[in-house]
C-alpha positions in Angstrom: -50.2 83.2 -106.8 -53.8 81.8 -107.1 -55.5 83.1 -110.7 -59.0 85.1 -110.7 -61.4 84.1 -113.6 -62.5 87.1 -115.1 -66.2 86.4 -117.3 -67.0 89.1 -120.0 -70.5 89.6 -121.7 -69.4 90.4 -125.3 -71.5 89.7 -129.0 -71.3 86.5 -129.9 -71.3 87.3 -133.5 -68.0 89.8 -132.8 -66.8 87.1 -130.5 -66.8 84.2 -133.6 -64.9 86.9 -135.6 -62.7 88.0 -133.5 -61.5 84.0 -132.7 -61.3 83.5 -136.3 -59.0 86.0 -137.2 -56.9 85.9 -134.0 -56.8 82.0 -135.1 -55.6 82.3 -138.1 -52.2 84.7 -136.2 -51.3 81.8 -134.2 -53.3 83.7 -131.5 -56.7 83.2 -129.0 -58.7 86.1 -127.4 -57.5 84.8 -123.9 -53.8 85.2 -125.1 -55.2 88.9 -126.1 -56.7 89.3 -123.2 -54.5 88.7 -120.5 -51.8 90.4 -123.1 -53.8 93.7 -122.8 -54.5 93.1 -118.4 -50.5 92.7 -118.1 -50.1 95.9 -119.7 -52.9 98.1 -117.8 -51.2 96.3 -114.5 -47.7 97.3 -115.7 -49.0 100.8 -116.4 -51.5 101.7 -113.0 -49.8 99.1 -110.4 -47.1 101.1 -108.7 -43.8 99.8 -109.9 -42.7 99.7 -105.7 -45.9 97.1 -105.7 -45.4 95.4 -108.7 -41.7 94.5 -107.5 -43.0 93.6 -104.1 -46.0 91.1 -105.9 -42.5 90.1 -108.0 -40.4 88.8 -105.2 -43.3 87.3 -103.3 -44.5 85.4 -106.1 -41.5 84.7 -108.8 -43.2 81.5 -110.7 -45.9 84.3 -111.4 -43.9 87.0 -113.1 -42.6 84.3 -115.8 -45.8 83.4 -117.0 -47.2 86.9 -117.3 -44.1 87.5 -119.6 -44.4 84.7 -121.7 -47.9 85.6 -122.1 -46.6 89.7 -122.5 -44.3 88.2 -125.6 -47.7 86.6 -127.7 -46.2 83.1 -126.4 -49.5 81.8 -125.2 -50.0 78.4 -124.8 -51.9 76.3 -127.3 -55.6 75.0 -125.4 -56.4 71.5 -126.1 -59.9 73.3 -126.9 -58.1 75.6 -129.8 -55.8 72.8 -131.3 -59.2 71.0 -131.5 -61.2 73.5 -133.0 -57.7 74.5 -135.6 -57.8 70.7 -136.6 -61.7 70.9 -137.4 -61.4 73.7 -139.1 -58.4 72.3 -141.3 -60.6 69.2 -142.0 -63.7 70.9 -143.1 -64.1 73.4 -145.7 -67.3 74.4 -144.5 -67.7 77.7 -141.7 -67.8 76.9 -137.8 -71.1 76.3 -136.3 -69.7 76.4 -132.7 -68.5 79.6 -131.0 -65.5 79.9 -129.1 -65.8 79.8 -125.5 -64.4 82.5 -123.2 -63.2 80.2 -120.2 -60.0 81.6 -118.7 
């Protein structure tokens, strides 16, 4: 099943705190994101629908559960900005970007 990109307006200054402390739980605000859009599909999607959307597209269903389960996959762009902010002691002057 193809993937929609979804682009929020949110405060940037909420948006740096919100990465830090999501960062710091092993977690990203995509991970959050498309954590809390599995459950509002599990809850309004008709379950008759959501089993039809199963069997017609089954590599789909596993990756919204690993994501479900706070298994989300590392970003090249988060490892990069954990292993800058290990090195420096110093606070982040670049904001996390909300490319999903």
């Amino acid at each position: 099943m193809k993937s929609q990109t979804i682009n929020l307006k949110f405060s940037l200054a909420k948006t740096k705190a919100l990465s830090h402390y999501l960062e710091k739980e092993g977690m990203t605000i995509e991970g959050e994101l498309t954590r809390h859009l599995n459950d509002v599909y599990s809850t309004q999607v008709p379950e008759s629908v959501q089993e039809f959307l199963a069997s017609q597209f089954p590599d789909e269903e596993n990756t919204a559960d690993a994501l479900s389960q706070h298994e989300q996959p590392e970003t090249a762009q988060s490892a990069g900005r954990k292993k800058h902010s290990q090195q420096s002691n110093g606070p982040k002057d670049s904001g996390p970007v909300l490319a999903m």
